[in-house]
C-alpha positions in Angstrom: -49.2 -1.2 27.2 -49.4 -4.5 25.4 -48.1 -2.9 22.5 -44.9 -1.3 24.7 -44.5 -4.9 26.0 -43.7 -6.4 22.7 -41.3 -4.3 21.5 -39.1 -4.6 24.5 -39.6 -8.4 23.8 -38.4 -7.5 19.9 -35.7 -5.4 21.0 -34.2 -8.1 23.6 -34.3 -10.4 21.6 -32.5 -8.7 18.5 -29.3 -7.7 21.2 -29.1 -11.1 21.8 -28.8 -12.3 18.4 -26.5 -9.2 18.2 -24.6 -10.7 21.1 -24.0 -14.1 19.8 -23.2 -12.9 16.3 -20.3 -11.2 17.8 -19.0 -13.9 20.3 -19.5 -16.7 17.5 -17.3 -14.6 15.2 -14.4 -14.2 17.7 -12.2 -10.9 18.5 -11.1 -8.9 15.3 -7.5 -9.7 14.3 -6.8 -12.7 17.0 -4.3 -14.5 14.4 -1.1 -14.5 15.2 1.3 -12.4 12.9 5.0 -11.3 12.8 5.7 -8.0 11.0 8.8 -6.5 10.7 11.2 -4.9 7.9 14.9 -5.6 6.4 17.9 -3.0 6.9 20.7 -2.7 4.7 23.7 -1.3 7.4 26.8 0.6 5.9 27.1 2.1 2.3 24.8 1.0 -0.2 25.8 -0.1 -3.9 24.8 2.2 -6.5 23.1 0.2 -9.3 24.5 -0.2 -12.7 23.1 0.8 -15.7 21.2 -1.5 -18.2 22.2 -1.4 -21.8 19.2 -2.3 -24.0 20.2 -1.1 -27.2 20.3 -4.3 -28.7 16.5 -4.2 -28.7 15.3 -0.8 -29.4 11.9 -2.2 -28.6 13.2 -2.6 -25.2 15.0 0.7 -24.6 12.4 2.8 -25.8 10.0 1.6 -22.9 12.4 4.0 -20.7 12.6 7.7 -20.8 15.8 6.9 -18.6 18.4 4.4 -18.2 17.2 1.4 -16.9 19.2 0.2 -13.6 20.1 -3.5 -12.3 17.9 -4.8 -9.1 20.4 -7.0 -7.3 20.5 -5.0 -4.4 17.6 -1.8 -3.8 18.2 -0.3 -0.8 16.0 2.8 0.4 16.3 5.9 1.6 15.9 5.2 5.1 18.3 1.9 4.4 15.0 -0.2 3.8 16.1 -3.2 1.6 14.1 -4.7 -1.2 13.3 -7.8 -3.0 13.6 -9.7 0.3 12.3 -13.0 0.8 10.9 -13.6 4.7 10.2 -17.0 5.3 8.9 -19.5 8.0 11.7 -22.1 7.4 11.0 -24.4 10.7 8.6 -24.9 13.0 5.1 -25.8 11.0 5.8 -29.5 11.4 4.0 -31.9 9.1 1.3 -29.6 8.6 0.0 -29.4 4.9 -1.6 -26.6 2.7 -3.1 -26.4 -0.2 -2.3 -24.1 -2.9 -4.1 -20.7 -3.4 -6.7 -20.7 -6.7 -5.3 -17.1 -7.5 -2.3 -17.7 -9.7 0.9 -15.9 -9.2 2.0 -13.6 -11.9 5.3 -13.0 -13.5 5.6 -9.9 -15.7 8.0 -8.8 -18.0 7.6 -5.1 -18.6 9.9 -3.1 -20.1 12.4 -6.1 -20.9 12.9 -6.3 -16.6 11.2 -8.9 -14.9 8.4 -7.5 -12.5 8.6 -8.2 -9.6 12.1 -9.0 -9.7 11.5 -11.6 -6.9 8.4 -13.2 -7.2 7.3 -16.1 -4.1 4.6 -18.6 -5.2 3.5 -21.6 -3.4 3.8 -24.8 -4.9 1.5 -26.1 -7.2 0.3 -22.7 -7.4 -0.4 -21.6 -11.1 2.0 -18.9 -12.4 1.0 -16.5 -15.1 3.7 -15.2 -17.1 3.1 -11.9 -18.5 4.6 -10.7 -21.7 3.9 -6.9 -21.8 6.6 -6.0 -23.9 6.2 -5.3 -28.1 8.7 -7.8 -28.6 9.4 -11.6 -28.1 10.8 -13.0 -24.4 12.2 -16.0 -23.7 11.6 -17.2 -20.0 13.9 -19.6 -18.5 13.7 -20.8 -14.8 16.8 -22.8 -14.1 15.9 -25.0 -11.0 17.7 -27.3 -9.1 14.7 -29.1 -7.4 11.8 -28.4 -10.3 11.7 -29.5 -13.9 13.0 -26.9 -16.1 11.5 -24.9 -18.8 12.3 -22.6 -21.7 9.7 -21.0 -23.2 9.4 -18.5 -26.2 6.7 -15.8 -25.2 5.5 -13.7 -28.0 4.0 -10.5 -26.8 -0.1 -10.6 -26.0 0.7 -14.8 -26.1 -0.2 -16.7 -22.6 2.2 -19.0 -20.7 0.8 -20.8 -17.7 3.0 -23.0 -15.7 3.7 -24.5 -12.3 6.8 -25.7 -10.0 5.9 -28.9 -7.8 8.5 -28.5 -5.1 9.8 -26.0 -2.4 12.9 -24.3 -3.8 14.2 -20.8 -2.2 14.9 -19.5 -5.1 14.9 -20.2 -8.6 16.8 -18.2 -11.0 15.5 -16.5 -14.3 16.4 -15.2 -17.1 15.6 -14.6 -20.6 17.9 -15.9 -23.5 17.0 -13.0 -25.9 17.6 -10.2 -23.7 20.6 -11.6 -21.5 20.5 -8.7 -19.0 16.8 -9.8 -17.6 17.5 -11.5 -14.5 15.1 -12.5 -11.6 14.0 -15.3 -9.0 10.9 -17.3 -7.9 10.9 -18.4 -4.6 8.4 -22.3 -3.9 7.2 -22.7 -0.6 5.2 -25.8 0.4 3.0 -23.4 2.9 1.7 -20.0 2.7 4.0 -17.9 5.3 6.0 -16.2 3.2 6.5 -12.5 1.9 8.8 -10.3 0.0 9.8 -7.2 1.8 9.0 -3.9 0.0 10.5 -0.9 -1.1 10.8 0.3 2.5 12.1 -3.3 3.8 8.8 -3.8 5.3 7.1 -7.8 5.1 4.4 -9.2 7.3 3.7 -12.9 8.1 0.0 -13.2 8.0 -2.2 -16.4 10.6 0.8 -18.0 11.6 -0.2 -20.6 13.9 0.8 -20.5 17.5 4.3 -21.9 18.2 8.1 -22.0 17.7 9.4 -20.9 14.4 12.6 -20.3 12.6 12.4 -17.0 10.5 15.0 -16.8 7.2 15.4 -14.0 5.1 17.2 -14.4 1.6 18.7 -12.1 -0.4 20.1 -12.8 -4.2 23.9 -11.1 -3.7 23.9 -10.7 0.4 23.0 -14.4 1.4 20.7 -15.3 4.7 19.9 -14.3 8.3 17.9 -16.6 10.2 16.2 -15.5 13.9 14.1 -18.1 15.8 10.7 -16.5 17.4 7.8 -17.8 19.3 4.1 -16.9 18.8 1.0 -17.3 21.2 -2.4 -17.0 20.5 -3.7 -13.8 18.8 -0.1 -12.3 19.5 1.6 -9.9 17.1 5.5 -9.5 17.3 7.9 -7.7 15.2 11.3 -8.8 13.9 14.0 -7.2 11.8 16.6 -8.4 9.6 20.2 -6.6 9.0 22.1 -7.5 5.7 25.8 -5.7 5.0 28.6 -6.4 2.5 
């Protein structure tokens, strides 16, 4: 009987530590976040066709043509290489920058991802992947600019210390590589997918304005509000 008596104390007492575990924790997925995902309306442009015979190192990384990524739209008119950004709202709130640095790839003389977004301060890996030498280029208007020779296998660490939506790049060897970073001074920021799709991860409660850029079709902007542990969805329609 004793015995009997003590394990119900045991038991008890394990639910409630089981209890308060889960109430100190707080509900599963209580952030806020806004997910949504970029059309392209109307007909889309066919991309052109990359000549890298210049560099036979480069063309031979392609059993086909390689093709320009200005503009990717899917097949259910989902468009890539989006930047979706909080661009009002957080106030003078500060962040700091993530310890995993961003990486910048060239790969088969393109630049992967074609649009890259980094926060400030944020260390940026670039990549060389390619059997033959790059030469990376960021032309910023609110950064200090750099031109750097990359040998393949060869690192190349660097940062930006400001916000700027977006920087262009390109490589001075190989003048058909072309691609942007986008600096953001906080963390809500994404670039949609090949379906369109991005999603704003632990925004804060409150009042924001949302921007979307796009290299070639400019910006939308759409102001939403958030409450605690809410989730809303927002799209974004780009045309010519």
């Amino acid at each position: 009987m004793r015995k009997s008596f003590y394990l119900f104390i045991i038991a008890v007492a394990g639910l409630g530590l089981f209890l308060s575990d889960r109430m100190s924790a707080g509900p599963a997925d209580s952030s806020p976040s806004l997910k949504g995902a970029v059309k392209f309306e109307g007909t889309a442009p066919k991309p052109s066709r990359i000549d890298m015979s210049q560099d036979p190192l480069c063309a031979k990384t392609h059993s086909t043509a390689a093709t320009t990524e200005d503009v990717v739209v899917g097949a259910d008119g989902g468009l890539a290489n989006v930047v979706v950004y909080v661009s009002d709202g957080l106030g003078s709130r500060t962040f700091q920058p993530p310890q995993q640095p961003a990486v910048f790839e060239q790969k088969g003389c393109q630049y992967k991802p074609h649009v890259l977004a980094m926060q400030a301060n944020q260390k940026l890996d670039v990549v060389n992947s390619d059997e033959t030498t790059h030469n990376i280029h960021p032309s910023p208007a609110n950064n200090r600019e750099w031109n750097m020779t990359q040998p393949h296998g060869t690192p190349l660490q660097q940062t930006f210390a400001r916000e700027e939506i977006a920087i262009p790049v390109k490589c001075n060897v190989h003048p058909w590589m072309r691609g942007y970073i986008a600096v953001f001074k906080h963390p809500y920021f994404a670039v949609t997918d090949k379906n369109g799709s991005f999603d704003l991860k632990d925004l804060p409660p409150g009042a924001y304005t949302i921007t979307a850029w796009q290299e070639k079709l400019g910006t939308r902007t759409q102001k939403v509000t958030i409450g605690a542990g809410e989730a809303k969805t927002l799209d974004f329609t780009f045309k010519e």
